[in-house]
N, C-alpha and C positions, 0 to 999 in steps of 0.2 A: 310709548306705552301710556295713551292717556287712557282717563274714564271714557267708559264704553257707551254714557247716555244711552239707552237700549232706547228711551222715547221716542227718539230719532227715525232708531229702525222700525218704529209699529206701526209702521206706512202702507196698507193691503196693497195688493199687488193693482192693476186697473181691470174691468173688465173682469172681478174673479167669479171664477166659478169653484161652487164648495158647496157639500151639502148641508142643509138645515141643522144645527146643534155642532157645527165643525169648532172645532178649537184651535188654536194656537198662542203661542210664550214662549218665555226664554225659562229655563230649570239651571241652578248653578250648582256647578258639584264642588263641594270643598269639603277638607278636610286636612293632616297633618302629611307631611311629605310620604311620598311613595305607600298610598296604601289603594295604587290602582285607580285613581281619576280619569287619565287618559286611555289607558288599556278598554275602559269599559266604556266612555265617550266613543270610540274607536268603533268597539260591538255593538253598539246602541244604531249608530252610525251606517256601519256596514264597509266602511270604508277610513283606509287610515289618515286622521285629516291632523293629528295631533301626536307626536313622535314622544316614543317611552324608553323607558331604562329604569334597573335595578338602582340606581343610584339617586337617594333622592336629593328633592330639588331640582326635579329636570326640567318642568314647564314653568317658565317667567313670565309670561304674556298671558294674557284670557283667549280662549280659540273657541271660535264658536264653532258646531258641527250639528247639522241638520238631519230629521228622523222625520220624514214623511210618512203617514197614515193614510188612509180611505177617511175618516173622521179625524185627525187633526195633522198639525204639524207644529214639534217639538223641536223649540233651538236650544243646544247645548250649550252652554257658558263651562268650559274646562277653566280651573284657578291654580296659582300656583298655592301648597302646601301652604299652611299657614303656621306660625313656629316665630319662636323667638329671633327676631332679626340680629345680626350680627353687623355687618356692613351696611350702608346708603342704599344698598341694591335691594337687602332683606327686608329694609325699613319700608322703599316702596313697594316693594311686593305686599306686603302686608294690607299696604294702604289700599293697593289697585284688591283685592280679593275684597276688605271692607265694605269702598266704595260700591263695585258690582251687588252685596247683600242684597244692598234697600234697593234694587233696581228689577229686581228677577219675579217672575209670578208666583217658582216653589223652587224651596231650597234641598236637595241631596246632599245629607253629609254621611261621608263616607268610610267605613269602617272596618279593619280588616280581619276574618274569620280566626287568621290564623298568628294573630299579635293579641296580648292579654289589654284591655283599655289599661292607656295611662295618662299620666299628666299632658300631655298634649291635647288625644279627646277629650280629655274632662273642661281642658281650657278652652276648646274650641265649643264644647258642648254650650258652656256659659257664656259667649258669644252669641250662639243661634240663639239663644233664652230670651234674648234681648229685640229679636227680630217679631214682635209681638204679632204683625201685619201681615206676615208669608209664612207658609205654609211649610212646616221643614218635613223631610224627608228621610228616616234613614234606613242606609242601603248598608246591609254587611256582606262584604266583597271576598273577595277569594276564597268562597269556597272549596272550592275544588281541592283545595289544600290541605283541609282536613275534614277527620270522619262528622259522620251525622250529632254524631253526642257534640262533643266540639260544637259544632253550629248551632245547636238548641243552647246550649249555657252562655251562647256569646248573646246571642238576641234575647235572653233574658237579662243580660246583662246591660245591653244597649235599651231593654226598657227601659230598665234603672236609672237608666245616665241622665234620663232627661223628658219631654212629653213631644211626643211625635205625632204628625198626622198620619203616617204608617211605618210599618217597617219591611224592609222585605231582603231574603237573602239571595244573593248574586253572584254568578260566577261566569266570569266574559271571558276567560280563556276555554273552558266547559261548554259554553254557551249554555247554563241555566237561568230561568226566570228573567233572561233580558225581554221577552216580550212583555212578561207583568211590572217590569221597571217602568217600559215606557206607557205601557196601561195607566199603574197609579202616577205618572207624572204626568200625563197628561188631560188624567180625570182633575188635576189643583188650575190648569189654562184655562183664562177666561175664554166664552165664546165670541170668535171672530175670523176673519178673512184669513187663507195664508197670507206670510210673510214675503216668502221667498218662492220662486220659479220652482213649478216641481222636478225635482233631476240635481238643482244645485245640493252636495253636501257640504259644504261647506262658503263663508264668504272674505275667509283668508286671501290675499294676493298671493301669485304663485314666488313672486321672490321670496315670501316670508316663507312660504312653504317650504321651498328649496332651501333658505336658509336654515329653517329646522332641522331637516331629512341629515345636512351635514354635520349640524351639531350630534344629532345621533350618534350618526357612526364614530365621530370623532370622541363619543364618551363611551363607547363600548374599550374595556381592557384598561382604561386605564386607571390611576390612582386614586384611594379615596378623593380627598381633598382637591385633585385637578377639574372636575365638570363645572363647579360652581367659578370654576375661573377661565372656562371657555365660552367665548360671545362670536356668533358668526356675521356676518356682513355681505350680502351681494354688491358685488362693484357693479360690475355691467350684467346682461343678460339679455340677449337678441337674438333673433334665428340670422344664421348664416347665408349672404347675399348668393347666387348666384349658381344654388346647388341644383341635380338634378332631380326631375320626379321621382318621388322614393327614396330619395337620399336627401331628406330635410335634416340641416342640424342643426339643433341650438346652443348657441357659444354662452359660456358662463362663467363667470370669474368672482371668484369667491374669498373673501379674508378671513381667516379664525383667527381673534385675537386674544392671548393668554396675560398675565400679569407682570412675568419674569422672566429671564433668557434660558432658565431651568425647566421650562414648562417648555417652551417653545420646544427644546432640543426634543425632553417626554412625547412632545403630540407627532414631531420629524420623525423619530426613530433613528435607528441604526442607517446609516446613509438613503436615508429618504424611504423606509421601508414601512411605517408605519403612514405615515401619511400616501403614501399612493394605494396604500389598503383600505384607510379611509376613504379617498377618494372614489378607488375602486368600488364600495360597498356604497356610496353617495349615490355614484351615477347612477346604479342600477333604480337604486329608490324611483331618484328622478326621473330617469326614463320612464317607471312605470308609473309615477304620476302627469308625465306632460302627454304621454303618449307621442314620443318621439325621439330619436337619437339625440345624446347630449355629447358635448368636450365641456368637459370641466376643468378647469385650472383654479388650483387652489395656493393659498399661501396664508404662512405663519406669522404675524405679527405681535410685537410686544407693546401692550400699552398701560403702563406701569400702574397697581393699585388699582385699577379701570371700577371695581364694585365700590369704589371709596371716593373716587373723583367725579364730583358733578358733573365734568365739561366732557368726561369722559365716557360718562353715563348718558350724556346727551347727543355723542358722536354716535355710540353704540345702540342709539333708538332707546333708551330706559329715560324719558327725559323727564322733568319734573311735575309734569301734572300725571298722576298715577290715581 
């Protein structure tokens, strides 16, 4: 989980072809846990490149995700929630969302229709305040969820909060106004070459992918407090030697690791009922992201306090420079 340096990536492609006034940058969306980031990177998207859930705190990592235009191309920066740290692991999250701020061309902060602002936005609100240089954004999300009056009092409320270069409201399960999201994000991109090949959505590796997709399922049903205590892990990950045409499979083996032997049993289930349900609901993800038959073998590991232990946090990819 290091800084993402985006400088790195603003390398144009060779040989591009774009037309006169094309755009392209990175937009980061942040905001406090679960008020729809990824769902709407996803829409933005068109493709699921970044895995969601009711329960927040679900993305740890920054995931980019790619929105090709006829005039520009737009990379998403998804952040995790930002929020009062509890554990080693909140602390660097915090840091990796920071870091990305001063790195991006325009900020989306994101806000949800149908939650009253609290102390969370107001904190994060006084954060972007600070970002003098980039262009902030904000997007009041979930509409869908409640009436029109509702949506007017919220965006006059989010005037309030702060001074924005626009504001626009949003509803990526709906599919409203995702086209004018990526309109004004992409009217704040400077002018320049694409980034990235047109076709990639994303430039995640597939194991982190797949590691995702099983974190998912694995946080679907269960306990408040158990998701922020599950970290997945790819062991191996090969396509299987010797198959026939049409019968490609790719072999996978995968670790969930929890904190305690009490979680472990929670993510098992009743004689292995839950986790082959996970499993079951993994595969399919993956299949439909590799575009081919998967064997997934998964397993539960305990690795005690793992959001509190550096050495543990460095096993589980969250290492120190965030």
């Amino acid at each position: 989980m290091k800084d993402l340096d985006l400088e790195k990536l603003r390398v144009p492609l060779e040989s591009p072809s774009y037309p006169e006034g094309f755009r392209s940058g990175f937009a980061c969306f942040v905001g406090r846990p679960n008020v729809g980031k990824s769902t709407l990177m996803n829409a933005l998207v068109g493709q699921k490149v970044a895995i969601t859930s009711n329960r927040p705190q679900t993305t740890r990592r920054t995931v980019r995700g790619i929105v090709h235009r006829p005039d520009a191309q737009l990379i998403i920066v998804d952040t995790p929630g930002l929020h009062k740290p509890r554990t080693l692991l909140g602390e660097r999250l915090d840091s990796l969302v920071r870091s990305t701020l001063v790195e991006v061309d325009v900020i989306a902060f994101c806000l949800p229709a149908n939650e009253p602002i609290g102390r969370g936005d107001t904190y994060i609100a006084k954060e972007l305040a600070e970002q003098t240089n980039t262009p902030v954004v904000a997007l009041v999300t979930k509409t869908d969820l409640v009436d029109k009056a509702t949506v007017g009092e919220h965006l006059m409320a989010v005037n309030e909060l702060g001074e924005w270069a626009d504001i626009v409201p949003v509803s990526a399960r709906g599919a409203y106004q995702l086209d004018t999201v990526t309109e004004v994000l992409c009217s704040h991109l400077p002018e320049g070459p694409p980034l990235y090949p047109d076709g990639d959505l994303t430039d995640e590796p597939d194991e982190m992918l797949v590691a995702e997709l099983v974190r998912e399922a694995a946080l679907e049903g269960v306990r408040d407090e158990l998701p922020h205590s599950i970290a997945v892990v790819v062991d191996e990950m090969y396509e299987r030697e010797n198959t026939k045409p049409g019968k490609e499979l790719v072999d996978i083996y995968a670790s969930l690791y929890v904190e305690r032997p009490s979680q472990k049993a929670i993510v098992i289930g009743s004689k292995g009922s839950r986790l082959r349900d996970v499993g079951s609901r993994a595969r399919k993800q993956i299949e439909g992201l590799l575009g081919q038959r998967v064997f997934l073998d998964l397993r539960v590991r305990v690795a005690k306090d793992w959001q509190r232990d550096p050495k543990q946090l460095r096993k589980l990819g969250f290492d120190q420079q965030t």
